[in-house]
C-alpha positions, 0 to 999 in steps of 0.5 A: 532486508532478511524477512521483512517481505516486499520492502522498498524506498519509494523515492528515485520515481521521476515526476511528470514534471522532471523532478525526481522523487527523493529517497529515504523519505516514504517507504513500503512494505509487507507485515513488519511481523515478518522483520529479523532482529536484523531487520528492525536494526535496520529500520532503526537505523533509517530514523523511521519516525512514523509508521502507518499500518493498513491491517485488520484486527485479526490480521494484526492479533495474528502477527503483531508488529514489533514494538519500534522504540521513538516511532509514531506507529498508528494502524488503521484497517483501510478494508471496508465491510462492503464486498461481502467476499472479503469481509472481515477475513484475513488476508491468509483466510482469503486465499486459505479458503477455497468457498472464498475465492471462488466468489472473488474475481479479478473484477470484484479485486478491481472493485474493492481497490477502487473503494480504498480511496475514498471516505477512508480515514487511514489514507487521510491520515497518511496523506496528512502525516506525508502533509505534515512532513512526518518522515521518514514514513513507513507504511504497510499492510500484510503483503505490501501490494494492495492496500500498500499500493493503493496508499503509494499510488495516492501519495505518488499522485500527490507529488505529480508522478504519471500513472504510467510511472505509479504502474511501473512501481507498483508492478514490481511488487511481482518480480520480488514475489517471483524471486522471494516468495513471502510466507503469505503466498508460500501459505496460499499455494500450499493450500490451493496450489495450481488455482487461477483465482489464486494467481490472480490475486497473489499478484498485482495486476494492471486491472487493479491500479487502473481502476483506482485511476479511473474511479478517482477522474470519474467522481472528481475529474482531476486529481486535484479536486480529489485531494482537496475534496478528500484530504482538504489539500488545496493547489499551494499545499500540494506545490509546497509539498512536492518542492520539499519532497521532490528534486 
């Protein structure tokens, strides 16, 4: 891609069981306001037919997404109104501001992922449309690392993969922003430049995906109990959903 930013397949991942993620199913990314004219025909050319994105209103008012001709594109904001630091902000209002960032710790980040799971419409929707099969699947948010990456850890859970396997992908995520530095965090560090919180937060951090891991195992003890009590997905949906998505 030219500018669509943090953009990957998420197949190739192997499951815990030796299976192997296919590819060109389920996909991530940043803002798809970012894609060139170049970008979108390529997307085009993928016959991406459904499209979730996590983002905010205001998030979305700011940088609206390109109109994708024959695909289902369906925006949800996955943020709650509970950690008051973050509250109804944009991402670039967030690590814009410096008040802001000095009420949110890594720790309190940690928090507000391990809320995403949980009663939230947007991520029952995607598990329902990867149910459904309604793929190849897009989805995204504005950086495409912590709402994106809470959304592909649950659909990675849901095909079987290990949380070392989900932490491994979910880390790359860093090396694209060391090698090609989005505009969010070009933003972020022209205003804020050298600051700890910052760095934190513009990346991804073990911390954060890890306490999603946990959250979930302590209300529901297994992963299965959490997809059936969350997402209504019992023992022979998700076997048939990781034969059709898995080789």
């Amino acid at each position: 891609m030219e500018q669509l930013s943090n953009f990957r397949d998420m197949g190739g991942v192997q499951t815990i069981d030796g299976h192997v993620v296919k590819e060109r199913l389920l996909f991530r990314c940043g803002a798809l306001a970012d894609a060139t004219a170049t970008d979108i025909a390529t997307l085009q050319t993928m016959n991406i037919k459904t499209v979730i994105d996590y983002r905010d209103d205001v998030e979305a008012e700011k940088q609206p997404s390109p109109i994708l001709p024959g695909v289902k594109m369906t925006r949800i904001p996955a943020r709650k109104d509970t950690t008051d630091a973050m509250k109804r902000m944009s991402m670039e209002e967030v690590f814009s501001n410096q008040a802001v960032l000095e009420k949110i710790t890594p720790d309190l980040f940690a928090d507000f992922y391990a809320e995403l799971p949980f009663d939230n419409e947007v991520y029952r929707v995607l598990l329902q449309q990867v149910a459904a099969k309604n793929v190849p699947l897009l989805h995204h948010c504005s950086a495409g690392k912590d709402r994106t990456g809470v959304g592909a850890a649950l659909i990675y859970l849901l095909l079987g993969v290990s949380e070392e396997k989900i932490m491994e992908e979910y880390l790359l995520t860093n090396a694209y922003i060391e090698e090609h530095p989005p505009r969010w965090y070009v933003f972020a560090m022209n205003h804020l430049g050298d600051h700890s919180t910052l760095k934190a937060l513009a990346g991804c951090d073990s911390l954060f995906l890890t306490r999603v891991f946990d959250t979930i195992k302590a209300r529901y003890g297994t992963y299965e109990a959490y997809f059936l009590a969350e997402h209504q997905l019992n023992a022979a949906q998700i076997s048939e959903i990781r034969h059709f998505y898995t080789k």
